[in-house]
MARRO-866899 format. One record per residue (C-alpha): x, y, z; residue number from 1. Coordinates in pm, 1 decimal. Example, Ala and Ser with C-alpha at 12.3 -4.5 7.8 and 13.67 -1.06 7.14 Angstrom:
<atoms>
<atom><east>1230.0</east><north>-450.0</north><up>780.0</up><resi>1</resi></atom>
<atom><east>1367.0</east><north>-106.0</north><up>714.0</up><resi>2</resi></atom>
</atoms>
This chain:
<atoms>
<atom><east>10704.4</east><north>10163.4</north><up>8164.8</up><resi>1</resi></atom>
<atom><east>10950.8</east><north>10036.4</north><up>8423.0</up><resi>2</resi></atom>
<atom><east>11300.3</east><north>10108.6</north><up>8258.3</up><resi>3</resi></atom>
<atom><east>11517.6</east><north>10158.3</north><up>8551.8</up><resi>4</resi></atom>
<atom><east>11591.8</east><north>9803.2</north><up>8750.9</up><resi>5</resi></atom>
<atom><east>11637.1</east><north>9915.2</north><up>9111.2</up><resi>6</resi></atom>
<atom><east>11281.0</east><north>10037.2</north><up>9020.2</up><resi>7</resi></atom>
<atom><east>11170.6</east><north>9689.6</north><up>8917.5</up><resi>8</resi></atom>
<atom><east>11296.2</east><north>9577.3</north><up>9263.9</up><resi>9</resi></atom>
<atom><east>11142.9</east><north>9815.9</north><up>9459.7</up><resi>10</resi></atom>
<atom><east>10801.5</east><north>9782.8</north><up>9315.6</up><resi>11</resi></atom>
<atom><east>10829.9</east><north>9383.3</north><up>9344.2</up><resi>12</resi></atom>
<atom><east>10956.4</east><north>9417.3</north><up>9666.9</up><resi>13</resi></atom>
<atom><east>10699.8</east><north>9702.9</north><up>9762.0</up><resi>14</resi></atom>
<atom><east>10425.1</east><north>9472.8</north><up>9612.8</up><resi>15</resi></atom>
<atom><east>10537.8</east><north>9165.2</north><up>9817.9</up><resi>16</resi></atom>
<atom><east>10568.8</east><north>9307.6</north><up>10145.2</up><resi>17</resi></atom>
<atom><east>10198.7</east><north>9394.7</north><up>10122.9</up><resi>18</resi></atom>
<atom><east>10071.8</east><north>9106.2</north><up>9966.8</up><resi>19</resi></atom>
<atom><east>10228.6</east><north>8930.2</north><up>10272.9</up><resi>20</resi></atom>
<atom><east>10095.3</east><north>9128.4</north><up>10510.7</up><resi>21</resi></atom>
<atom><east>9771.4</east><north>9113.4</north><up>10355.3</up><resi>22</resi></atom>
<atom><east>9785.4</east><north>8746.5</north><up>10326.2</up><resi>23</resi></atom>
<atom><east>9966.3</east><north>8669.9</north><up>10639.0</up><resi>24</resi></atom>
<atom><east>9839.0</east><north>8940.6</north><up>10932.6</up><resi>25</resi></atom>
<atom><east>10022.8</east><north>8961.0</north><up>11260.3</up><resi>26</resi></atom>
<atom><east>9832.5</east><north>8724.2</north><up>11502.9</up><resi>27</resi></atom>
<atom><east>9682.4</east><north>8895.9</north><up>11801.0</up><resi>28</resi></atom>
<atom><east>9853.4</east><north>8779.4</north><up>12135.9</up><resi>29</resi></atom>
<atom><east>9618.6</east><north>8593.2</north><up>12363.9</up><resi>30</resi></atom>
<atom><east>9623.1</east><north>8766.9</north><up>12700.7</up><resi>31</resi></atom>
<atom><east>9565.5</east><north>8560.6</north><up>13048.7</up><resi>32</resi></atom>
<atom><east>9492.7</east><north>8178.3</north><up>13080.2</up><resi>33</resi></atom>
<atom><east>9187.0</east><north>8055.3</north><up>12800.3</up><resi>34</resi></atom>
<atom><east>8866.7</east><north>8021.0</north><up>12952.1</up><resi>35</resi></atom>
<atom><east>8695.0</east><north>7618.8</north><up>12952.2</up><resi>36</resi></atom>
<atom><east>8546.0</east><north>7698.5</north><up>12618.3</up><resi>37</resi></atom>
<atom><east>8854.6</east><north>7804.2</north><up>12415.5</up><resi>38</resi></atom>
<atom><east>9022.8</east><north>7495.3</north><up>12545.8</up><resi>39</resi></atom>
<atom><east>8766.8</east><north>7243.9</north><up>12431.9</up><resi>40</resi></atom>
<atom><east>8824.1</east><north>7440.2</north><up>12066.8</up><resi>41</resi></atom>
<atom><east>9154.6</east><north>7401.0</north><up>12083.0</up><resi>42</resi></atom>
<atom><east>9150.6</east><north>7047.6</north><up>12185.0</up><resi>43</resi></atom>
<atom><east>8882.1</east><north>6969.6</north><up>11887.8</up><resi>44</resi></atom>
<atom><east>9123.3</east><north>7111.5</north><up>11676.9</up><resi>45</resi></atom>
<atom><east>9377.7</east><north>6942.1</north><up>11822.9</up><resi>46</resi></atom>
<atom><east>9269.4</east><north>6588.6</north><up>11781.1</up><resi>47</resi></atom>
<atom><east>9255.3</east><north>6559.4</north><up>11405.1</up><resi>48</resi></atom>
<atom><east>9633.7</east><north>6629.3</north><up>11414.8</up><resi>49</resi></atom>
<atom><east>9758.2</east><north>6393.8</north><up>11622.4</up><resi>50</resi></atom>
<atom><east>9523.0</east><north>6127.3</north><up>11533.3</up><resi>51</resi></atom>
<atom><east>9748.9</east><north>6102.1</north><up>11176.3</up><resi>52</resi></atom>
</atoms>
């Protein structure tokens, strides 16, 4: 099917960049300072962590 190998790379390459993205999204930024609830979640979150 794929005879040429710059083809091969491109399709690999092609295929990883996606799967990457796909796997892996851009975070959203957080704008302004969290509200009280967000940083009780993050400190729940938080704890496990540095309890090891």
């Amino acid at each position: 099917m794929l005879k040429k190998p710059w083809l091969h790379f491109l399709v690999l390459g092609l295929f990883l960049f996606t799967a990457g993205r796909w796997a892996f999204p851009v975070p959203k930024p957080m704008l302004g300072p969290p509200n009280a609830a967000r940083l009780q979640a993050m400190t729940r979150e938080l704890q496990p962590i540095q309890s090891r």
